[in-house]
N, C-alpha and C positions, 0 to 999 in steps of 0.2 A: 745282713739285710735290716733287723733293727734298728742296730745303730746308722744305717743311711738316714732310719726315716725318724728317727732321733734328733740326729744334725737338720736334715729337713725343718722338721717342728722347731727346734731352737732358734734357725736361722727366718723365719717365721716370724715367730714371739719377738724377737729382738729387734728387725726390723718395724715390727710396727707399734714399741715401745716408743718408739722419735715419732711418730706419726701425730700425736695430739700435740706436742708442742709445737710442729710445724704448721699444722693447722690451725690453731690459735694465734701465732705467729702473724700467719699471713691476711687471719682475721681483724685482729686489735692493731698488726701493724708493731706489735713490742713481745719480744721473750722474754719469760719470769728468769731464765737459767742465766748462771753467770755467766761470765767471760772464763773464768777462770775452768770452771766445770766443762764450758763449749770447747775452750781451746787444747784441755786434754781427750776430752772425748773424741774432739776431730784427728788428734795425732795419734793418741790409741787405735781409731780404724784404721789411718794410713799407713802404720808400721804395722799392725796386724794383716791389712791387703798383703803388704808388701815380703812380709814374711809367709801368708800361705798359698801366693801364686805358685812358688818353685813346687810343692807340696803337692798340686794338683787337687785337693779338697773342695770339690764343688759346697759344698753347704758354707764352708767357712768363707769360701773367696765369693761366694753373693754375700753371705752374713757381712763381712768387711764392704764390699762396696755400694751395696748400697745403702749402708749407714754412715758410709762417708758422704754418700750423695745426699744425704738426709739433715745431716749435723753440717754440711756445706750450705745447705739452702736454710738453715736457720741461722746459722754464723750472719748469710746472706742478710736474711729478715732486721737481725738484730743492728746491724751497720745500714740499713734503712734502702737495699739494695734490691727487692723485694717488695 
């Protein structure tokens, strides 16, 4: 049971780590982060999704996607798409 609500909390925290750059983002209209930072972060979630679908891990398979959906809408922001 801890550790459910462990993953919980982490999955939490790390989603709303992307949450100020996406909002300053769509504020200013420009992201500080690189390309290089955005473009692994965005492929780190998708293989991460993609590796903990089969696993059935609720904390980790929200953790993954919607920080893909987060680092998508600022990739978004940054190409002026947004």
């Amino acid at each position: 049971m801890i550790h459910k609500t462990i993953g919980y909390i982490s999955t939490i925290c790390l989603v709303l780590c992307g949450l100020p750059e996406l909002y300053d983002g769509i504020k200013t209209g420009q992201v500080g982060a690189s390309w290089g930072l955005l473009g692994l972060w965005f492929a780190g979630e998708v293989f991460g999704l993609l590796y903990t679908i089969p696993l059935k891990k609720i904390p980790l398979i929200l953790n993954y996607a919607l920080n893909t959906f987060i680092v998508g809408a600022v990739l978004c922001v940054k190409y002026g798409l947004l």
